[in-house]
VEXVO-681957 format. One record per residue (C-alpha): residue number from 1; residue in three letters; x, y, z. Coordinates in nm, 2 decimals, padded with zeros to 4 digits. Layout:
<recs>
   resi   resn        u        v        w
    NUM    ala        X        Y        Z
...
</recs>
This chain:
<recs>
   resi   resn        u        v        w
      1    unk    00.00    00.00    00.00
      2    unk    00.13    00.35   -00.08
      3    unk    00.09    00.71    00.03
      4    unk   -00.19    00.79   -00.23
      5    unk   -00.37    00.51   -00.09
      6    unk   -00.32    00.53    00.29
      7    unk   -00.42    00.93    00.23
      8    unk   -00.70    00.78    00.07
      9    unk   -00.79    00.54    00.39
     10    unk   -00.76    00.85    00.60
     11    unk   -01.03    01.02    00.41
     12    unk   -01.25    00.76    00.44
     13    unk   -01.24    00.76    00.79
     14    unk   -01.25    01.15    00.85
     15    unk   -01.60    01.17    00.57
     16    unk   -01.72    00.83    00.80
     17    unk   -01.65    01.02    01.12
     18    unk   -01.86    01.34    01.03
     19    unk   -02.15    01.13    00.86
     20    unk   -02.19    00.95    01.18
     21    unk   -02.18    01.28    01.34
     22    unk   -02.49    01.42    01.12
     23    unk   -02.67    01.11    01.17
     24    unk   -02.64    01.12    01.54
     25    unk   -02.73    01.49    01.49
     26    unk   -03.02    01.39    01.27
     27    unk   -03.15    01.11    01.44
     28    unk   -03.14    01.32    01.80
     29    unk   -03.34    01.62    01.65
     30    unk   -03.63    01.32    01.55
     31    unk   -03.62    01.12    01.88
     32    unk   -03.59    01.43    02.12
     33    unk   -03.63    01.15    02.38
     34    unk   -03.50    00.89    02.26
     35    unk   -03.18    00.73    02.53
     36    unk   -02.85    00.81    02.49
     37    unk   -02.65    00.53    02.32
     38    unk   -02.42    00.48    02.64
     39    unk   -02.02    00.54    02.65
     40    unk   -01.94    00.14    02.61
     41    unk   -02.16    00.11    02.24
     42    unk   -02.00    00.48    02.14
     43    unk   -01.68    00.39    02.20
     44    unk   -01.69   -00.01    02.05
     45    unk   -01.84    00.18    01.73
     46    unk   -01.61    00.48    01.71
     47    unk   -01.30    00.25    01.73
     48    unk   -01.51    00.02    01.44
     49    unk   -01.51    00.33    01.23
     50    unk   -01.15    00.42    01.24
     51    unk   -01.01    00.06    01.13
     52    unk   -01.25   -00.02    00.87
     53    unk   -01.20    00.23    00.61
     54    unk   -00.81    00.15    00.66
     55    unk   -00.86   -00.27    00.67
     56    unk   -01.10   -00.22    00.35
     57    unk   -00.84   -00.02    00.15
     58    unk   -00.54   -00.21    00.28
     59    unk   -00.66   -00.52    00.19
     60    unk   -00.84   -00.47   -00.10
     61    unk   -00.55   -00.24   -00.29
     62    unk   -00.28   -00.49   -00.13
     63    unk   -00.09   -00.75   -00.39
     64    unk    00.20   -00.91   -00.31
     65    unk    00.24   -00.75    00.03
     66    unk    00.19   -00.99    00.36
     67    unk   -00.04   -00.93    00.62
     68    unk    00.20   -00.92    00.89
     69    unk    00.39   -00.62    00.67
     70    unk    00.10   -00.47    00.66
     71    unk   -00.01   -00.39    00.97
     72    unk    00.35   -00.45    01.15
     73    unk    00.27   -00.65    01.41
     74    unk    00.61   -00.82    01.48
     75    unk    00.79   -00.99    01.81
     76    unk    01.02   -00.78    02.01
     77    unk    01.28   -00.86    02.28
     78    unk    01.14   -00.86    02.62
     79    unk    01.42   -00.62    02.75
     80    unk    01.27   -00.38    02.47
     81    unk    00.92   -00.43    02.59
     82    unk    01.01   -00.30    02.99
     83    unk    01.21   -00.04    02.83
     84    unk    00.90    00.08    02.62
     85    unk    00.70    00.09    02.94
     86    unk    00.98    00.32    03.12
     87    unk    00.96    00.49    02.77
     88    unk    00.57    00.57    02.83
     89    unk    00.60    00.71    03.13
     90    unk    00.86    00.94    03.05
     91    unk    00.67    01.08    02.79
     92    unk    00.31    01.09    02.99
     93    unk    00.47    01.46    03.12
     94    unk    00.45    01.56    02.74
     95    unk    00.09    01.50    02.72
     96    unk   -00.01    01.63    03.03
     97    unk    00.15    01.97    02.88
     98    unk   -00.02    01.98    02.51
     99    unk   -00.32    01.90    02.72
    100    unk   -00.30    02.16    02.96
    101    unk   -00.21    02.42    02.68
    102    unk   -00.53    02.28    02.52
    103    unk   -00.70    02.34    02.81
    104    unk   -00.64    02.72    02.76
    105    unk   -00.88    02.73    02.54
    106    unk   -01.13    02.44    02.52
    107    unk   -01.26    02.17    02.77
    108    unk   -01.09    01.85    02.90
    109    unk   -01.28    01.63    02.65
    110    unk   -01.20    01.27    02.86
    111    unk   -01.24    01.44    03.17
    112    unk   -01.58    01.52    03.08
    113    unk   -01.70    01.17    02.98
    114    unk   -01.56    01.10    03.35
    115    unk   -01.91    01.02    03.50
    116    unk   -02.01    00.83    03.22
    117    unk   -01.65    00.60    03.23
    118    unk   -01.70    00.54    03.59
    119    unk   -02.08    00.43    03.58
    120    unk   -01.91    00.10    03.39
    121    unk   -01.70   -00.19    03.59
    122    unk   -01.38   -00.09    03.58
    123    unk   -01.25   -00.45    03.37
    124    unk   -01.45   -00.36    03.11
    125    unk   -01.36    00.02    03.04
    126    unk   -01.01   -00.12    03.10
    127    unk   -01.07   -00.38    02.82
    128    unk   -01.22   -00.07    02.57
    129    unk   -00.95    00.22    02.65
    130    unk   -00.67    00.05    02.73
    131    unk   -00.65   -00.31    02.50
    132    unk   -01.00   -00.24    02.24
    133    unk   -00.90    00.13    02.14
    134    unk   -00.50    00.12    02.14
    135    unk   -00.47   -00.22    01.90
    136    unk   -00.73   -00.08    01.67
    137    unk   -00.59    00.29    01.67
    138    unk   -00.21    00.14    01.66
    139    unk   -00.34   -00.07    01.36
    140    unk   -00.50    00.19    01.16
    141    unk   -00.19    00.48    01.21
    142    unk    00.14    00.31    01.36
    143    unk    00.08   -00.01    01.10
    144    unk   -00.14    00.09    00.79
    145    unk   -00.05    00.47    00.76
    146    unk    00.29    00.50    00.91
    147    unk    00.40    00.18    00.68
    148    unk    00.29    00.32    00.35
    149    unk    00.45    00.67    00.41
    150    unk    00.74    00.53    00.49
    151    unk    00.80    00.38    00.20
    152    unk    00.78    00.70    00.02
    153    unk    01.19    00.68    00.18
    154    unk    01.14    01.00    00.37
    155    unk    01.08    00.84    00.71
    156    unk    01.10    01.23    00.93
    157    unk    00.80    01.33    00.71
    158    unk    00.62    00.95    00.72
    159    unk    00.62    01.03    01.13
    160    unk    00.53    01.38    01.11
    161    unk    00.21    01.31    00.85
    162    unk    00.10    00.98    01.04
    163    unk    00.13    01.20    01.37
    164    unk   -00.08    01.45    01.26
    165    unk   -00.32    01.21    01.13
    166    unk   -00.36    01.02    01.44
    167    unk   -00.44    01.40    01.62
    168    unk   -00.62    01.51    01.34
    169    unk   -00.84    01.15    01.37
    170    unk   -00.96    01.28    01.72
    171    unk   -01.20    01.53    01.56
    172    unk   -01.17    01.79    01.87
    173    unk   -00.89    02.04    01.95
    174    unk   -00.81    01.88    02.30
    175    unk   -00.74    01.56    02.21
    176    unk   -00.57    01.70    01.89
    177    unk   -00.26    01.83    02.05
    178    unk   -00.13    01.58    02.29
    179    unk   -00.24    01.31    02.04
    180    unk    00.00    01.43    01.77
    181    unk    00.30    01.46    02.04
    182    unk    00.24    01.14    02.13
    183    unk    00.18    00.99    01.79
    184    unk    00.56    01.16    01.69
    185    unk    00.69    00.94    01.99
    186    unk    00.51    00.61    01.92
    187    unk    00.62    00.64    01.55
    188    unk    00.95    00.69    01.65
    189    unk    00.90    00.38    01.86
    190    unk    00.77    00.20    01.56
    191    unk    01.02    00.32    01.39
    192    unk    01.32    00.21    01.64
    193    unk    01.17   -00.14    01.68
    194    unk    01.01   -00.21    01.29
    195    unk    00.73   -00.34    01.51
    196    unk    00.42   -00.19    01.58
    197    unk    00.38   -00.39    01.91
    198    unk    00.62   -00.16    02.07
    199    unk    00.34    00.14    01.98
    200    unk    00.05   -00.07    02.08
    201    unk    00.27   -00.13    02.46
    202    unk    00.35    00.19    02.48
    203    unk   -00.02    00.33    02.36
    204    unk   -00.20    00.07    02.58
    205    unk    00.01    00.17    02.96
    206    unk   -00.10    00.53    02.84
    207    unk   -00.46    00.51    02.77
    208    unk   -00.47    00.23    03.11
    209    unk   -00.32    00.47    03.34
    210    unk   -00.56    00.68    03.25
    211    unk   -00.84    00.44    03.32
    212    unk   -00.69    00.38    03.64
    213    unk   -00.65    00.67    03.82
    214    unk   -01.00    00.76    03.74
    215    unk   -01.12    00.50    03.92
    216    unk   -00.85    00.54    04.16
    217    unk   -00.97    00.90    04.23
    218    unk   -01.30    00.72    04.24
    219    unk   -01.24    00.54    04.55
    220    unk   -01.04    00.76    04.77
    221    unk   -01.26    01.05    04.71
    222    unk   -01.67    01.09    04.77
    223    unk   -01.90    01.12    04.49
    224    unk   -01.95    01.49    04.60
    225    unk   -01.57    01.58    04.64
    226    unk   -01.54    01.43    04.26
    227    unk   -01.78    01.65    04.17
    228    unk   -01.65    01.95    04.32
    229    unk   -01.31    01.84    04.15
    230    unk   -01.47    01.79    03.82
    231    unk   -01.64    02.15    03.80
    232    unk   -01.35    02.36    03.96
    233    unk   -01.24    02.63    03.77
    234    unk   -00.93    02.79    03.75
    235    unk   -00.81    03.16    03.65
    236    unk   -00.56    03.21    03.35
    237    unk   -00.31    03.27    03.64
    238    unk   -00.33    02.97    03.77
    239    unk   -00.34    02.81    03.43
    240    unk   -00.04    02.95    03.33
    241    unk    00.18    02.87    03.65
    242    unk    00.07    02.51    03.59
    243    unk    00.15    02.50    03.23
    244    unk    00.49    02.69    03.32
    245    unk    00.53    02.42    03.60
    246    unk    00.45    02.12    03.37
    247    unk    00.67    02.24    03.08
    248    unk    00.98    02.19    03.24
    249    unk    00.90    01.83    03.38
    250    unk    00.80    01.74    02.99
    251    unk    01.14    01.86    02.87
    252    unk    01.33    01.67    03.08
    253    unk    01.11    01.35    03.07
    254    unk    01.13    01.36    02.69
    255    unk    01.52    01.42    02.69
    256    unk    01.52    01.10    02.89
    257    unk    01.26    00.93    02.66
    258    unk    01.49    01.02    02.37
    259    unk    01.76    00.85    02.57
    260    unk    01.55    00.51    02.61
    261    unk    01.48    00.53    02.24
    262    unk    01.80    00.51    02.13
    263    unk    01.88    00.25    02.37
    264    unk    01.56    00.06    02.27
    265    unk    01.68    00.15    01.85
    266    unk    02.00   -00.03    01.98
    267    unk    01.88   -00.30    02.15
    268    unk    01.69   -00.42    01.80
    269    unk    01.99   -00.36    01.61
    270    unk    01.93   -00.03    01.50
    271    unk    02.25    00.17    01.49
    272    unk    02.24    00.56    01.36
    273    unk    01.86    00.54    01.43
    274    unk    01.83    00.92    01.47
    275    unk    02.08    00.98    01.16
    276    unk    01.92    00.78    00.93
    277    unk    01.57    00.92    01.02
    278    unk    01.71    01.27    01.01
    279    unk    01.86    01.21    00.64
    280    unk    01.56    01.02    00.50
    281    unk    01.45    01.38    00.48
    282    unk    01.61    01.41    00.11
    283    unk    01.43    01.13    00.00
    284    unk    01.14    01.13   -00.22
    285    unk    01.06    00.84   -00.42
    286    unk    00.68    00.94   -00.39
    287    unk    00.43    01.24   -00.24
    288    unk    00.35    01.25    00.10
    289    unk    00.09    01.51    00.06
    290    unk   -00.17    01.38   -00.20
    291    unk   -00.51    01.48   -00.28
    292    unk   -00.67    01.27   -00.03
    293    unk   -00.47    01.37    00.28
    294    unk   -00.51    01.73    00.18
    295    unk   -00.89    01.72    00.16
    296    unk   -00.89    01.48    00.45
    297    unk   -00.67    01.73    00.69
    298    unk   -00.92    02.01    00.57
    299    unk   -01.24    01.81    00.61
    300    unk   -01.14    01.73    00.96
    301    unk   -00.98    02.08    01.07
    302    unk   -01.32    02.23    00.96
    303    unk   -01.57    01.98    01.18
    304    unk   -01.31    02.06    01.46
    305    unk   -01.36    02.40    01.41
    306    unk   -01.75    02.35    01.42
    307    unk   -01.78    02.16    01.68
    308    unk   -01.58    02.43    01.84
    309    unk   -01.82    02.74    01.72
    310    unk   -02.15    02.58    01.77
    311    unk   -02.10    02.29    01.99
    312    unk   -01.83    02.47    02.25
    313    unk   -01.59    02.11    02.16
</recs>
């Protein structure tokens, strides 16, 4: 599969995205009272949406290629698997501060599904956010997407494109940000190990330590002191001290991420990881930025920007 058709994939997915959207929107407006679907069938069918349009066009426009080359879902060493986990954490700091810049300006959007997350058992929102959601999403952008741009031989722009994709796939300007941080990172992992099991790890401790400390938070504090927590706002001051505060923690975990990368590069035999990225910048055997990704990136920028205006997202 190549650029032109992995762009292609990713348009799918964005015009899928928005048509569900305008259904929902539709289908709300008829049935004023009709229930609301419930967290576990949204997110079972949002994930559903993002790897079909991929699967469909991978498989159907693939020829001689293997499956497993496909999608990239190869063995690692089991030293590089621990080191992936220290790997995560290190980066979690870099999140935290995209998503507190974010937060600048629009709402905490997983914060706000909170109370709807912790009305489930905990094993199965565990089993949806932290196995369901990062194997599909790894799938569709660190196997599928990253893999055909890469074989356009410019593997800096195949990370930066796929990253952007994978923020871009989010469809709100929260998420946005610290997703394309992290997708950089997890390509680069993909990248270091030629596996995308080191992106699904590394995807799958994130989204889980998310899921735990919610319900962490969920027994140590009081339904009303959740609350409280949940609605507390804060001034731009207080904002900014944070933001100031969480900056310099992200710089230094991500120095030290970059550290465990090229360990983790060496470790699979990947000498002059960081060279040979930075070089494959000359290359160009074919575009990264075709028709489809363009209209795609635009398509989806412009529901962000929507949901923004009229739905405060």
């Amino acid at each position: 599969m190549n650029s032109k058709k992995a762009g292609l994939a990713f348009l799918l997915l964005v015009v899928l995205q928005c048509m569900a959207t305008v259904a929902m929107i539709i289908y709300c407006w008829v049935n004023p009272y009709a229930e609301d679907m419930g967290i576990v069938t949204n997110l079972i069918l949002s994930e559903i949406m993002i790897v079909i349009p991929i699967v469909a066009v991978a498989l159907l426009g693939k020829r001689n290629e293997k499956t497993g080359d496909l999608f990239g879902f190869r063995k690692i060493k089991i030293s590089t698997a621990l080191m992936t986990v220290l790997f995560t954490i290190l980066i979690m700091p870099l999140a935290t501060f995209f998503n507190a810049i974010s937060m600048l300006f629009v709402d905490n959007t997983v914060a706000a599904m909170t109370g709807d997350i912790l009305d489930v058992p905990f094993f199965v929102m565990f089993l949806l956010m932290a196995v369901y959601g990062p194997f599909c999403e790894e799938l569709t952008f660190r196997g599928v997407i990253y893999r055909s741009f890469r074989k356009s031989g410019n593997i800096f722009g195949a990370v930066l494109l796929s990253a952007l994709l994978f923020g871009l796939m989010h469809m709100n300007f929260n998420q946005a940000g610290y997703a394309i941080a992290l997708g950089i990172m997890m390509a680069l992992l993909a990248e270091a190990t030629g596996s995308t099991t080191a992106s699904f790890i590394c995807h799958m401790v994130f989204n889980g330590e998310t899921v735990c400390m919610m319900f962490l938070e969920k027994y140590l504090y009081t339904p009303e002191m959740l609350e409280e927590m949940w609605n507390t706002s804060y001034s731009q001051e207080e904002m900014l001290a944070s933001v100031s505060v969480v900056m310099v923690v992200a710089l230094i975990g991500t120095a030290l991420a970059m550290c465990v990368l090229a360990w983790i590069a060496e470790n699979e035999g990947k000498q002059n990881f960081f060279r040979t990225i930075w070089e494959s910048r000359k290359n160009h055997r074919e575009r990264l930025w075709t028709f489809p990704v363009i209209l795609g990136v635009m398509i989806a920028i412009a529901y962000m920007l929507w949901s923004f205006l009229f739905l405060g997202v």
